[in-house]
Backbone as CSV, one residue per row, in Angstrom:
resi,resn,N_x,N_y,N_z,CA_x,CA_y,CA_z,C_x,C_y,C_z
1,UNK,126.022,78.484,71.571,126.066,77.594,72.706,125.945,76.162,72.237
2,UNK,126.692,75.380,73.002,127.085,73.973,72.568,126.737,72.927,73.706
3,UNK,125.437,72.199,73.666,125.156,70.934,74.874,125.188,69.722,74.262
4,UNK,126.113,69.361,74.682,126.569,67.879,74.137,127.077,66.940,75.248
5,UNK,127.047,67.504,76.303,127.509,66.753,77.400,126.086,66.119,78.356
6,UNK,125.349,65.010,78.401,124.716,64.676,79.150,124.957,63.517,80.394
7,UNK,125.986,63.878,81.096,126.345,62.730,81.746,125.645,63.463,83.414
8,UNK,126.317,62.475,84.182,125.390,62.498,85.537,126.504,63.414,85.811
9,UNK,127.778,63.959,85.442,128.120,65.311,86.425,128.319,66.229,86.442
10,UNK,126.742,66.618,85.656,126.443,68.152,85.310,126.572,68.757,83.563
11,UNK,125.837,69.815,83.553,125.962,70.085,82.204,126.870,71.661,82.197
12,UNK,128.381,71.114,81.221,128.738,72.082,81.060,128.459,73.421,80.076
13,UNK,128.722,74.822,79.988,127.950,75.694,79.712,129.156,76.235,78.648
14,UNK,129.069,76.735,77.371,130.181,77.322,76.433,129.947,78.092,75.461
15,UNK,129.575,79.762,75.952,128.546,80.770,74.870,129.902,81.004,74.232
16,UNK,130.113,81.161,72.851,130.914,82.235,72.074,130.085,83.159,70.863
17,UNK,130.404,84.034,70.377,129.910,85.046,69.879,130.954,84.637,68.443
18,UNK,130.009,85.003,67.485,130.681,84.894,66.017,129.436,85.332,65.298
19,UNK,129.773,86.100,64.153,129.075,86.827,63.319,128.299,85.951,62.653
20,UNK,128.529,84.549,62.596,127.917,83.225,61.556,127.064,82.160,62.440
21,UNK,126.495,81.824,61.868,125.847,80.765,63.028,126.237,79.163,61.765
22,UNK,126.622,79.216,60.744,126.607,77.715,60.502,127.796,77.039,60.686
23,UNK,128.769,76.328,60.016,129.542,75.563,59.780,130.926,76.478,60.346
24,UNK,130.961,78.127,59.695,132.165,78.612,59.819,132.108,78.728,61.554
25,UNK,131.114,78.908,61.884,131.232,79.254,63.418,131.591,78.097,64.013
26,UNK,131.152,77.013,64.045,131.551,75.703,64.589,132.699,75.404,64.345
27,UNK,133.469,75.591,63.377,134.859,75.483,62.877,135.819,76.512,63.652
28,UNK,135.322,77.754,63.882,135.708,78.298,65.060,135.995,78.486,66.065
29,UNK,134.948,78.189,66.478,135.157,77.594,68.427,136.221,76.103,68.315
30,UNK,136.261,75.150,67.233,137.036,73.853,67.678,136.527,73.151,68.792
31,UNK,135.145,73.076,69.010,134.969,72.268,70.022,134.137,70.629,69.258
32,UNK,133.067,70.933,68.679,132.380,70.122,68.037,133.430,69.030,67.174
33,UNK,134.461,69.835,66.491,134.926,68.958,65.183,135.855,68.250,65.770
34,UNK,136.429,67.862,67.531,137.201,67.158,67.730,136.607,66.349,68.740
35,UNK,135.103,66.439,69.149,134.118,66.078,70.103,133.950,64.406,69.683
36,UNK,134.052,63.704,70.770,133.659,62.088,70.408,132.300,61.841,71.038
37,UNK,131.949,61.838,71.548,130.453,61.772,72.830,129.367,61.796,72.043
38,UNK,128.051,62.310,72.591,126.848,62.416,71.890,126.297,63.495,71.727
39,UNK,126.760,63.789,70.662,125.945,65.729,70.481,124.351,65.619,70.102
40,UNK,123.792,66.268,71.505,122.614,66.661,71.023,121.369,67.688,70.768
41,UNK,121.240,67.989,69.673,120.740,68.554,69.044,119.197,68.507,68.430
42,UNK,119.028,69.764,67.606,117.354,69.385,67.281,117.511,69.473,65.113
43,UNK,118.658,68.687,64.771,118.609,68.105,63.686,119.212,69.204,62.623
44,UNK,119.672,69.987,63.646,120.303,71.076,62.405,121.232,70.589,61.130
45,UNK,121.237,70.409,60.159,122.534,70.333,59.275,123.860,69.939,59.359
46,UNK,124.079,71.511,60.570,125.548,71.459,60.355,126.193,70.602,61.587
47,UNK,125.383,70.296,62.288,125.729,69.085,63.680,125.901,68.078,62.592
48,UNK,124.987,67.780,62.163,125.318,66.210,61.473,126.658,66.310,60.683
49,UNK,126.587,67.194,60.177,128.004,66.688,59.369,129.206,66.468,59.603
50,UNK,129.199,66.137,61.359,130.295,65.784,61.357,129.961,64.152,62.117
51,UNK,130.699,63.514,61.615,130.223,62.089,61.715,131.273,61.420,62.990
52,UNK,132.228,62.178,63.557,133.158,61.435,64.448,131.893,61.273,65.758
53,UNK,131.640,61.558,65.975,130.588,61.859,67.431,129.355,60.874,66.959
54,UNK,128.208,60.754,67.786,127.354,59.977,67.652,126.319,61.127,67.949
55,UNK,124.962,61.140,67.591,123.656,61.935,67.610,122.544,61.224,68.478
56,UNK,122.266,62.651,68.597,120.913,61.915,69.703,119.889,63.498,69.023
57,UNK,118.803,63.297,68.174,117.718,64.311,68.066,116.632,64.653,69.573
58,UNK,117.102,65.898,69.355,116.014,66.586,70.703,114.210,66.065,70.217
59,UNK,113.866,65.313,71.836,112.809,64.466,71.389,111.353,65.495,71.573
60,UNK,111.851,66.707,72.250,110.923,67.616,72.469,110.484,68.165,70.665
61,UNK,111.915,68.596,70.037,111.540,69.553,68.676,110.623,67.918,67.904
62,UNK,111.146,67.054,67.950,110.082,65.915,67.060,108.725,66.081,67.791
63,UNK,108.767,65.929,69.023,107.049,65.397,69.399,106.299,66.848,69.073
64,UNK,106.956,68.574,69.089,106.266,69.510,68.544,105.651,69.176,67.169
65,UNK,107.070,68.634,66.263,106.602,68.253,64.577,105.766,67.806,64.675
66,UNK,105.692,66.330,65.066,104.571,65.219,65.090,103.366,66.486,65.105
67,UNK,103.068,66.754,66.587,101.940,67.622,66.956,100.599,68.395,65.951
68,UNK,101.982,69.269,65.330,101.776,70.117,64.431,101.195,69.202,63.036
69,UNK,101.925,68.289,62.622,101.667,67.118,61.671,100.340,66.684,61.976
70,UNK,100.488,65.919,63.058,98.729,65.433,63.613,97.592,66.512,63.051
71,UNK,97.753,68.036,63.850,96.635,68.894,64.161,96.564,69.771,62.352
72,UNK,97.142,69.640,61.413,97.181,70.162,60.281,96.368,68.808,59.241
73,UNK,97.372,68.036,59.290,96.861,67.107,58.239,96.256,65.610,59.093
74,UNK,96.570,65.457,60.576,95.679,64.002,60.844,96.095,63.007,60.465
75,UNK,97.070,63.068,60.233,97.647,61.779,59.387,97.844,60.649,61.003
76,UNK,97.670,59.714,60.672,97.567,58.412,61.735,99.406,58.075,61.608
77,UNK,99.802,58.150,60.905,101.166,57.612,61.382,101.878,58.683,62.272
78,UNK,101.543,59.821,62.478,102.637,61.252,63.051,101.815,60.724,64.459
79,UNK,100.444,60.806,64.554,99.963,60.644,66.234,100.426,58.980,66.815
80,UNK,100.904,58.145,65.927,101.126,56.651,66.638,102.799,56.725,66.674
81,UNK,103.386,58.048,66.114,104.531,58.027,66.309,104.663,58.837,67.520
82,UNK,104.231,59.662,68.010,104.221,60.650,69.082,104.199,59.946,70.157
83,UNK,102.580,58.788,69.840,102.495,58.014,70.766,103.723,57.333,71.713
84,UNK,104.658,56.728,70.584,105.627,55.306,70.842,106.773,56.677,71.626
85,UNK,106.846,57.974,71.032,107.989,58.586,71.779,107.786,58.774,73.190
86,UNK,106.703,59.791,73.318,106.156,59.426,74.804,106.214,58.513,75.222
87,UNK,105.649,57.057,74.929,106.069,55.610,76.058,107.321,55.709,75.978
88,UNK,108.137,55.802,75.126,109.467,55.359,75.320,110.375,56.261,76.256
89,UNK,110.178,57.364,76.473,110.532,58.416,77.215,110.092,58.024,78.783
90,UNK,108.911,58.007,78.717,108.389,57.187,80.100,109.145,55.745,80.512
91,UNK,109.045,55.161,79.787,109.959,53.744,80.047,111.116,53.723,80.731
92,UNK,111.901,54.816,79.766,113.513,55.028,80.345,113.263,55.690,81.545
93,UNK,112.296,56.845,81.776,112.723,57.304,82.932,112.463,57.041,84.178
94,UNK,111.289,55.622,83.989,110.937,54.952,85.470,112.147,53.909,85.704
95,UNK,112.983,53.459,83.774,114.162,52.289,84.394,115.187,52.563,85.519
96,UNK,115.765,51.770,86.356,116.072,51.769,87.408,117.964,51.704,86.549
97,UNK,118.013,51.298,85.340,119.165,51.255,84.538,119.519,52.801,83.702
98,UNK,118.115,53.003,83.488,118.172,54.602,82.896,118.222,53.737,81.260
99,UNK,118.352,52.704,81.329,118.120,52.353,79.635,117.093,51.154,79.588
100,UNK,116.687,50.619,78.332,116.003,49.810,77.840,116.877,48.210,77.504
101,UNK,115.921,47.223,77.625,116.317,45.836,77.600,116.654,45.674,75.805
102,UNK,117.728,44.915,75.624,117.801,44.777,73.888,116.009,44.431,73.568
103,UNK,115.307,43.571,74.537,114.353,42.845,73.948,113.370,43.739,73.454
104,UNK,113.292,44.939,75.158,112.519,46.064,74.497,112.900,46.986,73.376
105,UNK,113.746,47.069,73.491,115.103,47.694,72.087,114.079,47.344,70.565
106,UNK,114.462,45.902,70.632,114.083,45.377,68.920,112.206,46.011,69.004
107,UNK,111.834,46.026,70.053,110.208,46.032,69.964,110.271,47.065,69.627
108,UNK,110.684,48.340,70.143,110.332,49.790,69.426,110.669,49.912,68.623
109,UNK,111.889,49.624,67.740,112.353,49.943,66.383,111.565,49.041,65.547
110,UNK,110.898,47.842,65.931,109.813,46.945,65.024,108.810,48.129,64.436
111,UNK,108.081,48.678,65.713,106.983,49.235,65.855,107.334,50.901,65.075
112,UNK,108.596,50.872,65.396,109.148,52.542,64.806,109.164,52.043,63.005
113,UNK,109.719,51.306,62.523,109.642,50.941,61.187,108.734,50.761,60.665
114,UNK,107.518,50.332,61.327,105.974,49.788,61.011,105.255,50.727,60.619
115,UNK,105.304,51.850,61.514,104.278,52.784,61.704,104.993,54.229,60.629
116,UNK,106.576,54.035,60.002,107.046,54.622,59.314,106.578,54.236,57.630
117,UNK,106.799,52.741,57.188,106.118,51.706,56.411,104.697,52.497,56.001
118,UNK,104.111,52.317,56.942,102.760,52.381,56.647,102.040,53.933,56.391
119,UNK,103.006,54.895,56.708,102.591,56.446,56.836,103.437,56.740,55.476
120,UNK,103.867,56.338,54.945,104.661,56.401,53.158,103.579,56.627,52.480
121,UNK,102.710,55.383,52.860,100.981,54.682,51.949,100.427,55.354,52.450
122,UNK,100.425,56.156,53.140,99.101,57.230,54.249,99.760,58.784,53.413
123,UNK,100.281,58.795,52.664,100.447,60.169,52.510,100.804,60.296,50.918
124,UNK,100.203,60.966,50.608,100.108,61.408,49.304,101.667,61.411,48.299
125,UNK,101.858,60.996,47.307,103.226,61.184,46.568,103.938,62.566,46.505
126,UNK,105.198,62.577,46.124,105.761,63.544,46.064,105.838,64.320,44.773
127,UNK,105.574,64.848,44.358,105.136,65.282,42.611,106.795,64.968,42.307
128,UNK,106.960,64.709,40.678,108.328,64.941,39.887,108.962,65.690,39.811
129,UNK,109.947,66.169,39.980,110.860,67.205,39.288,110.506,68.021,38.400
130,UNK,109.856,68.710,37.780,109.520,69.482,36.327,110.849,69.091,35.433
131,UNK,110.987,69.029,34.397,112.330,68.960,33.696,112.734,70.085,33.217
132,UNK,114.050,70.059,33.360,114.694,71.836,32.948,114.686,72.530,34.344
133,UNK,114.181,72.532,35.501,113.843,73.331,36.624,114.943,72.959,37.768
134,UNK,115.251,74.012,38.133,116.306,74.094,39.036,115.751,73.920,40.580
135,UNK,117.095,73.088,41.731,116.483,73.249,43.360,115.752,71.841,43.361
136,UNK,115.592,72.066,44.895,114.888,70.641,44.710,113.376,71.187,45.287
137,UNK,112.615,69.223,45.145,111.033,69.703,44.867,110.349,69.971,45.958
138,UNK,109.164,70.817,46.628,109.080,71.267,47.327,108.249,70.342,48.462
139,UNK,108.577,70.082,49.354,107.777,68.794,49.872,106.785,69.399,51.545
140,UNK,105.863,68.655,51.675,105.309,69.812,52.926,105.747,69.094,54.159
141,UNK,105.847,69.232,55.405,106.314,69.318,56.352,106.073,67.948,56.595
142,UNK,105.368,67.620,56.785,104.803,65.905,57.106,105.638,65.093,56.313
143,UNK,106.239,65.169,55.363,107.011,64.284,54.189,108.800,64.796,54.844
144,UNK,108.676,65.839,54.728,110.082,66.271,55.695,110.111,65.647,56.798
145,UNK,109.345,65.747,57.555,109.753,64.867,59.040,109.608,63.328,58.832
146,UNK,108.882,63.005,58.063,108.564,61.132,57.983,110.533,61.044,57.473
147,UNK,111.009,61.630,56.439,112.122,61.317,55.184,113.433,61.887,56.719
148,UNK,113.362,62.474,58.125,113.932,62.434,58.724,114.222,61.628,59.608
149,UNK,112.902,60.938,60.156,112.980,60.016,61.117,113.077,58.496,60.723
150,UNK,112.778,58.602,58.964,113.433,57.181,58.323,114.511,57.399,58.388
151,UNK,115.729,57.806,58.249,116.976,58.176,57.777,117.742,58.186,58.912
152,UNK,117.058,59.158,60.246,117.949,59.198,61.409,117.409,58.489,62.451
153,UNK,116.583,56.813,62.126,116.474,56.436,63.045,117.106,56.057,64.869
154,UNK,118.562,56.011,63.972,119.525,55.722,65.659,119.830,56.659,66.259
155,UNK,119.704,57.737,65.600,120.207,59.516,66.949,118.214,59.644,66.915
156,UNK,117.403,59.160,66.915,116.001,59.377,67.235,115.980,58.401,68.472
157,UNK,116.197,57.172,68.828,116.306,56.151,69.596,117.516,55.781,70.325
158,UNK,118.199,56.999,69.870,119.857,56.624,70.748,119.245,56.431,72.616
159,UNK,118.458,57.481,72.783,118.308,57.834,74.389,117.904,56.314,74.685
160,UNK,117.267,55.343,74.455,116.523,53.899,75.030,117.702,53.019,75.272
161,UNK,119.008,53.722,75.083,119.816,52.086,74.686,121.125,52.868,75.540
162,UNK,121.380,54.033,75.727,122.400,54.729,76.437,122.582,55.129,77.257
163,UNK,122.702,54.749,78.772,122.432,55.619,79.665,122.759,57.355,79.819
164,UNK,123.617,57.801,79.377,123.826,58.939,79.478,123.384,60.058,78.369
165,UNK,122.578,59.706,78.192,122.246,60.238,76.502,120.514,60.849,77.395
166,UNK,119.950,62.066,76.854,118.456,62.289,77.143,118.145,62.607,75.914
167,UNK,116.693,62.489,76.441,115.766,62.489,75.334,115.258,63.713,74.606
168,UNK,115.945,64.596,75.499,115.721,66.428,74.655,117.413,66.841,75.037
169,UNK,117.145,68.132,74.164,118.207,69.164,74.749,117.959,70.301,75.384
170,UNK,116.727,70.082,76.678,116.039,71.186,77.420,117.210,71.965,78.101
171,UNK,118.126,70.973,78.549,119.606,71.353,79.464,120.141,72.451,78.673
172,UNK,120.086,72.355,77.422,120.947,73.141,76.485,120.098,74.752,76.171
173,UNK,118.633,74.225,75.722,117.826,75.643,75.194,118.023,75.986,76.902
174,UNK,118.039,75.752,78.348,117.566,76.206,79.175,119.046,77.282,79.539
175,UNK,119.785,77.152,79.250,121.079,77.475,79.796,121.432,78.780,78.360
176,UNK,120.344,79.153,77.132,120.946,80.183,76.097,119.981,80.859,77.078
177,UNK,118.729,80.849,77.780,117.400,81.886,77.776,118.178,82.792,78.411
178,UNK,118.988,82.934,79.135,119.529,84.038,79.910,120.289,85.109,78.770
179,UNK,120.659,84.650,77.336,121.387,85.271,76.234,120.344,85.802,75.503
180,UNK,119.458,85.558,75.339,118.012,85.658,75.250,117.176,86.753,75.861
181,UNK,117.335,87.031,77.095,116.869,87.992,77.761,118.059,89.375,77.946
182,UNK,118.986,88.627,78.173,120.271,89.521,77.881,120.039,90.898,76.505
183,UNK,119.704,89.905,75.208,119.705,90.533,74.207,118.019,91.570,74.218
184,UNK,116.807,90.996,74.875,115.809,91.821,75.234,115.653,92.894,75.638
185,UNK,116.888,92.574,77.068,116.666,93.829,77.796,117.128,94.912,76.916
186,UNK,118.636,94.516,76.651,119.919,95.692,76.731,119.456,96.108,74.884
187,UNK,119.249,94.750,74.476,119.302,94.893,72.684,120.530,94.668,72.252
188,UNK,121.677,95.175,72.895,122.970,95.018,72.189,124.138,95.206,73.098
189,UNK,125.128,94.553,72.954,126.729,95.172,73.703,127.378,96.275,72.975
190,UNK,127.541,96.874,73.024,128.389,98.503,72.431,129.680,98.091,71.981
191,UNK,130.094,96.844,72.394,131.793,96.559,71.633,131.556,94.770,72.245
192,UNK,132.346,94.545,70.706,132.562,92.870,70.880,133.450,92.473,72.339
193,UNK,133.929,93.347,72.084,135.272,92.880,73.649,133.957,92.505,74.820
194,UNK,133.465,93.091,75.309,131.978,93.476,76.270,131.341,92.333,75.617
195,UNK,130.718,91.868,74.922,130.390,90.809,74.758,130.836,89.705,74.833
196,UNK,132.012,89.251,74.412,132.880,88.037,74.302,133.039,87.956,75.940
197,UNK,133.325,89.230,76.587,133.369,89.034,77.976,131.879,88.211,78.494
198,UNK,131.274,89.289,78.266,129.589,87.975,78.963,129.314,86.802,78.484
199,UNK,129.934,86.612,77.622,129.455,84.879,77.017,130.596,84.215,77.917
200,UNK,132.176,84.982,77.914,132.779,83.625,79.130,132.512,83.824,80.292
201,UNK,132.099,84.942,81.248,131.751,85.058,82.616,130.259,84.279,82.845
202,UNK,129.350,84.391,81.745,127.847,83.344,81.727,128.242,82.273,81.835
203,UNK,129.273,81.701,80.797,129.220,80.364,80.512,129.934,79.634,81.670
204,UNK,131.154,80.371,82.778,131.766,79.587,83.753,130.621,79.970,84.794
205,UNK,129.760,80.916,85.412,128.756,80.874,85.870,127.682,79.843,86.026
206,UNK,127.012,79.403,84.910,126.750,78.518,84.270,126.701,76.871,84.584
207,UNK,128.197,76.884,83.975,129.054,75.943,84.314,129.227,75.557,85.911
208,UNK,129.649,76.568,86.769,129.889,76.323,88.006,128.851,75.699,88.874
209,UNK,127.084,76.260,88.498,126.011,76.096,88.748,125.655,74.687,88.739
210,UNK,126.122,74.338,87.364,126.087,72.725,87.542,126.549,72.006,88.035
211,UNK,127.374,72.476,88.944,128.527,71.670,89.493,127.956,71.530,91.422
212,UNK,127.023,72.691,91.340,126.305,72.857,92.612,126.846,74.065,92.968
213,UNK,127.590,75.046,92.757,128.077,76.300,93.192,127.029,77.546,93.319
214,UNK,126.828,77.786,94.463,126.105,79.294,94.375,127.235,80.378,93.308
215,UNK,126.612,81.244,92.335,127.002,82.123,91.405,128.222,83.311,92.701
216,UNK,127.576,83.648,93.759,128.552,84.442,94.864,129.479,84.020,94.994
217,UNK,129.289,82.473,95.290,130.559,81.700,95.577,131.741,81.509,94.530
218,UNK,130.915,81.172,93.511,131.849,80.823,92.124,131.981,82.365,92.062
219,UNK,131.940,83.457,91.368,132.475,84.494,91.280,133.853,84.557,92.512
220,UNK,133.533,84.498,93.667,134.663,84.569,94.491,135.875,83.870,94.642
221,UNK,135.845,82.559,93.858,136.524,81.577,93.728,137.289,81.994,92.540
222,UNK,136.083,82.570,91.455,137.680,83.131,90.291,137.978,84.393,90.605
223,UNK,138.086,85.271,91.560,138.155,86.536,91.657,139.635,85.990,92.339
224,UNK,139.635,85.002,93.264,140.723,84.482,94.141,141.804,83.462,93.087
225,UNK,141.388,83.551,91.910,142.375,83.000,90.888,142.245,81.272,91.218
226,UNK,141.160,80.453,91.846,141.189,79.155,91.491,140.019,78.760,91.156
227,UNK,139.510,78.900,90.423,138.290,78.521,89.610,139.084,77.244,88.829
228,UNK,140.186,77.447,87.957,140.547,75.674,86.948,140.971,74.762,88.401
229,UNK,141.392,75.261,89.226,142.096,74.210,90.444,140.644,73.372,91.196
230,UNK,139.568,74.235,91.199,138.242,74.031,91.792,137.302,73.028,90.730
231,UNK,137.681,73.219,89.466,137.192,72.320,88.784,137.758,71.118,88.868
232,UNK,139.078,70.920,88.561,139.911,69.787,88.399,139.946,68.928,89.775
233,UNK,139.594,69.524,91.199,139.563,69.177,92.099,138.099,68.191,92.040
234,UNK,136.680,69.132,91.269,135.734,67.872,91.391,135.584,67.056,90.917
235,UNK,136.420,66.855,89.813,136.318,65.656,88.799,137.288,64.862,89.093
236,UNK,138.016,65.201,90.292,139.313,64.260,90.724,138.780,63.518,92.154
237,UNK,137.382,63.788,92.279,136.583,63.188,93.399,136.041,62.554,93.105
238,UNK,135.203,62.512,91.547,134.184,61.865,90.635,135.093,60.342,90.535
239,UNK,136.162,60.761,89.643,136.605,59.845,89.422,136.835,58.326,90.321
């Protein structure tokens, strides 16, 4: 499943089934690698590597890190970073613009660089390489997330400056749980065909839901063969 769409008219829904979950699967579906918008995600790999699109990191999976960072090691830079995400999350969502002023803009990324600066010196070095030793060196979680949120500062802060951009991808985890429970109940589909079927009848379900459709209704609408005419019709109202 793929949420990359956060605009005000609705979030569309797109399960496919493939034996792979990294790069080959995304290359599969063809949706991501020709996508311009803001894919967002919770920092996987294989999202980033494609650079045509712009990023926005799910602000929920960071403020867990932070959390976890804080309540393990205490470190003062992970809780003053948690801090600044929460205000900033709050900020946008009382703005009446849905975004932030450039002025407030430069202030958080001051304060985001500061408190990054200073948690380098708050945390212990990274040991050397051994020489001769293969892989790279093993670093603990707190050094992983600081060496992420230096690096991907603008898909960390994209949401303050974009209106259509949010600050998690709750829209996205909220719309697999049903694939999720699917796989609980039953455990399995007995043939791919049967499956590939429930990922597109979920996903225009789904889909339709966001659009404001009771699931009765939308079922009846493609049973009557205009479900694409019913779409194209609301976005020809939007417009």
């Amino acid at each position: 499943m793929a949420h990359y769409d956060a605009s005000g008219r609705g979030i569309h829904t797109i399960k496919f089934l493939h034996p792979r979950r990294g790069k080959e699967a995304i290359e599969a579906f063809g949706i991501i690698p020709v996508y311009t918008g803001v894919l967002i995600h919770d920092c996987w790999a294989s999202y980033l590597a494609y650079s045509q699109c712009k990023h926005q990191l799910c602000g929920s999976h960071l403020l867990r890190e932070l959390t976890f960072v804080v309540d393990s090691s205490n470190y003062r830079w992970a809780r003053l970073m948690r801090k600044v995400l929460r205000e900033v999350c709050h900020k946008v969502n009382k703005s009446e613009t849905g975004v932030l002023s450039e002025a407030e803009c430069r202030k958080i990324r001051k304060r985001y660089r500061t408190i990054l600066t200073q948690g380098a010196g708050e945390m212990p070095e990274v040991p050397a390489k051994p020489e001769g030793k293969r892989g790279r060196v093993a670093k603990s979680d707190a050094h992983n997330l600081h060496e992420r949120l230096l690096k991907h500062e603008d898909s960390v802060l994209r949401f303050m400056s974009e209106p259509d951009v949010s600050f998690t991808n709750n829209a996205g985890e909220q719309k697999i749980r049903m694939a999720k429970v699917k796989i609980k109940v039953s455990g399995c589909f007995r043939t791919d065909r049967y499956a590939h079927a429930w990922c597109r009848i979920s996903s225009y379900l789904s889909s339709m839901g966001a659009l404001g459709y009771n699931p009765l209704v939308a079922i009846q609408i493609a049973l009557a063969g205009n479900a694409a005419n019913m779409v194209k019709s609301h976005y020809a109202q939007d417009a």
